[in-house]
N, C-alpha and C positions, 0 to 999 in steps of 0.2 A: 766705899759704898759698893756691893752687890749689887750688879745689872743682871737681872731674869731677862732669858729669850721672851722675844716679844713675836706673836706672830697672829696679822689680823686676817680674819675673812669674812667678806662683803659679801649681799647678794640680795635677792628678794626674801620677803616674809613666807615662811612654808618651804623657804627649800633645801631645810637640813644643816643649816650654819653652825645651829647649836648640837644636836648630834654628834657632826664631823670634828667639832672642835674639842668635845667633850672626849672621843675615842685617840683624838690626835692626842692630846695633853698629857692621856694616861697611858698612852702609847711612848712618848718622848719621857714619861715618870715628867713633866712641866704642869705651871699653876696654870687652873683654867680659872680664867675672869670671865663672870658672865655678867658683862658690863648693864644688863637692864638693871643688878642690883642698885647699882647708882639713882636709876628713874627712879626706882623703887625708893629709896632711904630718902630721896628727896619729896614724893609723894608722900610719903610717912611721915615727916615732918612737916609738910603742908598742912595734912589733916588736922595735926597735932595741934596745930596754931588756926589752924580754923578758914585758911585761907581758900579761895577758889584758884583750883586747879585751874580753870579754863581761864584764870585771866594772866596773861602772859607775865608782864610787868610786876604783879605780887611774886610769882613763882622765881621770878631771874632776882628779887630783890631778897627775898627767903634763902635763894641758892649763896646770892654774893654774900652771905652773912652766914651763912652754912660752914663749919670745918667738916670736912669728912675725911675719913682715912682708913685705904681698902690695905690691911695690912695680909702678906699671906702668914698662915698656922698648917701643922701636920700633923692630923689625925688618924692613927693606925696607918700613919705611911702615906696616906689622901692628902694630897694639897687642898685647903680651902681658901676663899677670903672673910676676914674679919670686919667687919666693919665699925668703925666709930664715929659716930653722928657728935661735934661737938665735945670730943673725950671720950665719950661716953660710948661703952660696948653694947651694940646693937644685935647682933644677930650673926650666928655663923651663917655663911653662904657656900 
């Protein structure tokens, strides 16, 4: 199995996390995960099934039953991630 560097950075909202990590990645030629995709795919299937976001307990019970799978792909040389919601190909990120 292939281990990618892994490299996180924390901080408040607005202050450049996503930027820095975006210039780091393509700087190091490394895959940048912009882990909101996750909120994101999981929101997207929420909808899908009709469920309320704001109620916590549907959403963790929607997720425990969720496969998802951030696989990376290289496009024109660009790392992206893939995602598969249940098999199923969702959306490059």
């Amino acid at each position: 199995m292939k281990k990618y560097l892994q490299i996180a950075i924390d901080g408040p909202a607005g202050a450049g996390k996503s930027d820095i990590s975006k210039r780091l990645a393509e700087k190091l030629g490394i895959l940048y995960l912009y882990t909101g995709v996750m909120y994101r795919a999981l929101t997207y299937v929420c909808l899908l099934k009709k469920i309320d976001v704001t109620n916590e307990d549907k959403v963790v019970k929607c997720f425990t039953e969720l496969s998802m799978e951030l696989l990376p792909v290289f496009t024109n040389g660009r790392p992206w991630v893939r995602v598969f919601l249940n098999g199923q190909k969702n959306k490059c990120y």
